[in-house]
N, C-alpha and C positions, 0 to 999 in steps of 0.2 A: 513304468516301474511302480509295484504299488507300494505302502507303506511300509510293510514288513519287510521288506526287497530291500529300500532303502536304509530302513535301520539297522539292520544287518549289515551293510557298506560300511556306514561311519563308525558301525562298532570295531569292526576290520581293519578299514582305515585306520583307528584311533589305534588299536593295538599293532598293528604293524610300522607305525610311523614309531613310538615308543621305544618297538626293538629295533628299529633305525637307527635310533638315535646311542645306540649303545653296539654297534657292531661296524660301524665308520672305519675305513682305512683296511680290512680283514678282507681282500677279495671272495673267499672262498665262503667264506658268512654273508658277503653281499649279493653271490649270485643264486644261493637258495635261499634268501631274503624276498629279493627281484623276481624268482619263479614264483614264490608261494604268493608274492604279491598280484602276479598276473592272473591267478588261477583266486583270488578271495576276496581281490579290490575291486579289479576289471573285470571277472566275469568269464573270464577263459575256462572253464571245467569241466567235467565229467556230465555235470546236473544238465545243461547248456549244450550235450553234443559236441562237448571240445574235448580233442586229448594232446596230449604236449610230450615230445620225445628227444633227448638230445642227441643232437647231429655230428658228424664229423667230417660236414661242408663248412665249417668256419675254419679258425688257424687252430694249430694246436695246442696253442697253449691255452684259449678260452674257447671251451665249447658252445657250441650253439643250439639253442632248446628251437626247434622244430612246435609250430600251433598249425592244428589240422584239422580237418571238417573230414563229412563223409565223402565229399567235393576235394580233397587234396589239402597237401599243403600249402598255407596263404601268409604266413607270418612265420621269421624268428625272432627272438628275443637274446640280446647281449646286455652283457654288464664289463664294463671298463672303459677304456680310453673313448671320445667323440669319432669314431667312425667304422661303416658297416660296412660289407659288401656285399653286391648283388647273386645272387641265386638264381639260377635256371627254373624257371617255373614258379616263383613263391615272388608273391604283388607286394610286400610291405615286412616292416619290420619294427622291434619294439627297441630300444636301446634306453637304456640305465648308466647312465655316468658317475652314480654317487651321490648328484646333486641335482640331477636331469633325467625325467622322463623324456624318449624323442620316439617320435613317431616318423616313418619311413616311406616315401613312394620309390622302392627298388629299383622299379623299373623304368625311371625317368631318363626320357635321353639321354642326359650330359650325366648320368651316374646315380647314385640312390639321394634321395633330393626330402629336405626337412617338410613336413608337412604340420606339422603341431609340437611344440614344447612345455612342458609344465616342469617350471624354479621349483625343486625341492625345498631351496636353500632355508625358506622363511618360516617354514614348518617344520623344520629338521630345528632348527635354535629355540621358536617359540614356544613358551607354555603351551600346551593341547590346551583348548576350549571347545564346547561343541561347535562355535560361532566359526573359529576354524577350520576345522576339521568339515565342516559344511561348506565352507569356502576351497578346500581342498578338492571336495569331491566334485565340484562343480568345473575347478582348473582340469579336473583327470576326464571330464566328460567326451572330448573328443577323442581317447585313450580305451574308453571302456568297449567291450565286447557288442554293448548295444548298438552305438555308432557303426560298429561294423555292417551289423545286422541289417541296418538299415541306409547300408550304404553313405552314410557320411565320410567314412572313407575314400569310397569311390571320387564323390563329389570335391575332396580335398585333394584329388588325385590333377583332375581337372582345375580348379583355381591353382592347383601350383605350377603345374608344368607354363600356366599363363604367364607365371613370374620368373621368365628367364632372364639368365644378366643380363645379356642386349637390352631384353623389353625393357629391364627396372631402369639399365644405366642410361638409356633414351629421354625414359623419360626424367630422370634428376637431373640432365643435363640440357631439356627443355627451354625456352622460353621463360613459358610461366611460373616453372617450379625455382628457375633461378629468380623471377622477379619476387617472389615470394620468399624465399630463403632472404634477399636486399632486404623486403622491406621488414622481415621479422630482425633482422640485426641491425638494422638501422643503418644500413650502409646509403651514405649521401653520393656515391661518384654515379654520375650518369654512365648507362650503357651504351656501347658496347665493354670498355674498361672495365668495368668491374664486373660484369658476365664471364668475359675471359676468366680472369682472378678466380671466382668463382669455378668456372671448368675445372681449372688447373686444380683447384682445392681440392675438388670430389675425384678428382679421378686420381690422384693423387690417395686419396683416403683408399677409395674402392682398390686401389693397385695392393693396398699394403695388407688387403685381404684376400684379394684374387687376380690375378690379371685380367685386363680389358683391352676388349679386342680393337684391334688398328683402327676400327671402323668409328669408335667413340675417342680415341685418343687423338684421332684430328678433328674433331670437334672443340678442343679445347681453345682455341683461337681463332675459330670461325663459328658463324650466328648459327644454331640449330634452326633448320626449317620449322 
């Protein structure tokens, strides 16, 4: 991206965080906030070989902006509540919470599965500095139309599908990652006792966000291999 490429982003950036910050709460100011921001921040546009069309493959009360190539449709883009749904044929999706960029692998096994997030929140409150807003564009990087281009997508597609519940809750309920969890809290009871304790704790945690399957929840009281 060369110079001029770039200062044009943060100038972008800089003005569309601004009228962010003065249309909060107004869905319908949020979601051609969120388009124009896709097509001036990210790089989704006309100049680039992108065109954006809104769909009525989402619900009906928020439509869905359709991002397509000469190659098809490959993205949409939502703005409201934390969650998408999967489409026939389109790999990814952009979603706007108000406070959250999230980026989308659709077509993930177990349903459309988070690949990248960027906190709005700390930029939406703060003074704008260029220091900032440079910091901004660099959280949006995995987000921008370039990444696409060159496949970091793709590559995010693969590191996530690797972090499925099973594999993550395997392994926090490992061995080594309990011994290390003991020795970062200072826990003094020798194992197996406080391994348990520790099972019970995580899966416990992990339940109060997703269910876990049978297969880690009797681990809770027996030694992980």
């Amino acid at each position: 991206m060369n110079q001029t490429s770039t200062s044009l982003i943060l100038k972008n950036l800089t003005n569309k965080m601004k009228e962010l910050s003065h249309i909060r709460g107004d869905a319908q100011l949020l979601g051609r906030w969120a388009h124009s921001f896709v097509e001036t921040c990210l790089g989704f546009n006309q100049s680039r070989d992108y065109r954006s069309y809104y769909s009525d493959i989402g619900s009906n009360w928020r439509p869905t902006l359709v991002l397509a190539r000469e190659e098809g449709n490959f993205c949409t883009m939502e703005v409201g509540a934390p969650s998408v749904k999967r489409h026939k044929g389109i790999a990814f999706a952009l979603l706007f919470t108000g406070e959250e960029w999230r980026l989308y692998d659709l077509q993930a096994p177990d349903g459309p599965s988070i690949m990248a997030v960027c906190d709005m929140r700390s930029y939406i409150k703060a003074e704008l500095t260029e220091r900032l807003v440079i910091e901004l564009e660099k959280d949006l990087a995995a987000f921008h139309e370039t990444a696409y281009q060159s496949k970091v997508w793709d590559e995010l597609v693969i590191e996530t599908r690797k972090c499925t519940r099973d594999s993550m809750t395997g392994i926090m309920l490992s061995p080594d990652v309990l011994q290390l969890i003991q020795d970062r809290l200072g826990l003094v009871n020798k194992e197996p006792p406080c391994h348990n304790m520790l099972r019970h704790k995580i899966v416990d945690m992990l339940e109060a966000q997703t269910p876990v399957t049978a297969k880690h929840k009797g681990k809770r009281s027996d030694q992980v291999a």
